[in-house]
N, C-alpha and C positions, 0 to 999 in steps of 0.2 A: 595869840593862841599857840604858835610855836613855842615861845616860851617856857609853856608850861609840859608840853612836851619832851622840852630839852632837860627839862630839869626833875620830870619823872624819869626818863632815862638814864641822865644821872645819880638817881638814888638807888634805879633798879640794881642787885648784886649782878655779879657777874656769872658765866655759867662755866662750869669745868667741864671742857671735854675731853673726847679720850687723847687726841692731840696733846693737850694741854699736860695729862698725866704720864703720856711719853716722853716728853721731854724733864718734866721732875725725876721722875723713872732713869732718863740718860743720864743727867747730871749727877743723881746720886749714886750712880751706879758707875759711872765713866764708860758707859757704852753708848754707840752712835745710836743718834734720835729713829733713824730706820729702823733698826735694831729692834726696841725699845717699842715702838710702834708696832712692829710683826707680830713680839711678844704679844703685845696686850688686844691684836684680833685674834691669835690663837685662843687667847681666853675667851673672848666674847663666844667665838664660835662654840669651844666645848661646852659654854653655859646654856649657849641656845642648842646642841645637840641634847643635851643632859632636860633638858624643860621640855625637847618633843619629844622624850620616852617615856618624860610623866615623874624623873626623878626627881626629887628635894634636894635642895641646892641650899647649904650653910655655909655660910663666909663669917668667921668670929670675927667680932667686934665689931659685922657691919648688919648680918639677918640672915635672912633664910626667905629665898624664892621657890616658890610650890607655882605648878599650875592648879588652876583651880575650876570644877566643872559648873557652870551657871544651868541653870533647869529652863525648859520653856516656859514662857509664862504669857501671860496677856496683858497688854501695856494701852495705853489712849494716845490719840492723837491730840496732839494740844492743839492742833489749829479749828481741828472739826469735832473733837469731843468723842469720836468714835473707836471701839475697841479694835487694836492690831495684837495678831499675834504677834508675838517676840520668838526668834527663834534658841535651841538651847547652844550655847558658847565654850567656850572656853576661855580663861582669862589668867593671868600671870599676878601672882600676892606676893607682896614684899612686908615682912612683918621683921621689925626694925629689933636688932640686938639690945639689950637691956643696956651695955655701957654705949651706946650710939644714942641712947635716947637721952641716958644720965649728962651725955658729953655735951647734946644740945640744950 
């Protein structure tokens, strides 16, 4: 049974993190990977101050992040069948650039 384990893991792709995009970022850039690193939390951070004041966030050629408001609603439990209220949200929508979609 490990085997088969090993060898879905093996198929599975890899995942790009921000690590990962600092150090692409340094080398093409010839700046140290620290550096490069800083840069790219200063971005995270103004993208998540910019989503808690509710503004729309476009990155060309990649989309466009909105927060978005979910309403209350009433939902079931699936174990016992009985209605729960749900309460109302908030949620983060990434709707994908038209050459991002073409590109995939």
């Amino acid at each position: 049974m490990k085997k088969a384990t090993k060898a879905s893991a093996a198929t599975a792709s890899p995942i790009l993190t921000l690590r990962h995009i600092a150090e692409q970022l340094a080398d093409a850039f010839e700046v140290p990977k620290r550096q490069a690193n800083e840069m790219l939390t200063h971005v995270v951070e103004a993208i998540t101050k910019s989503l808690k004041k509710g503004d729309k966030i476009r990155l060309s050629g990649l989309g466009i992040l909105q927060v978005r408001k979910r309403a209350a609603r009433m939902g079931r439990n699936p174990q016992t069948g009985e209605p729960v209220k749900i309460k109302a949200s908030k949620k983060i929508a990434f709707r994908p650039a038209k050459d991002l979609k073409e590109a995939i």
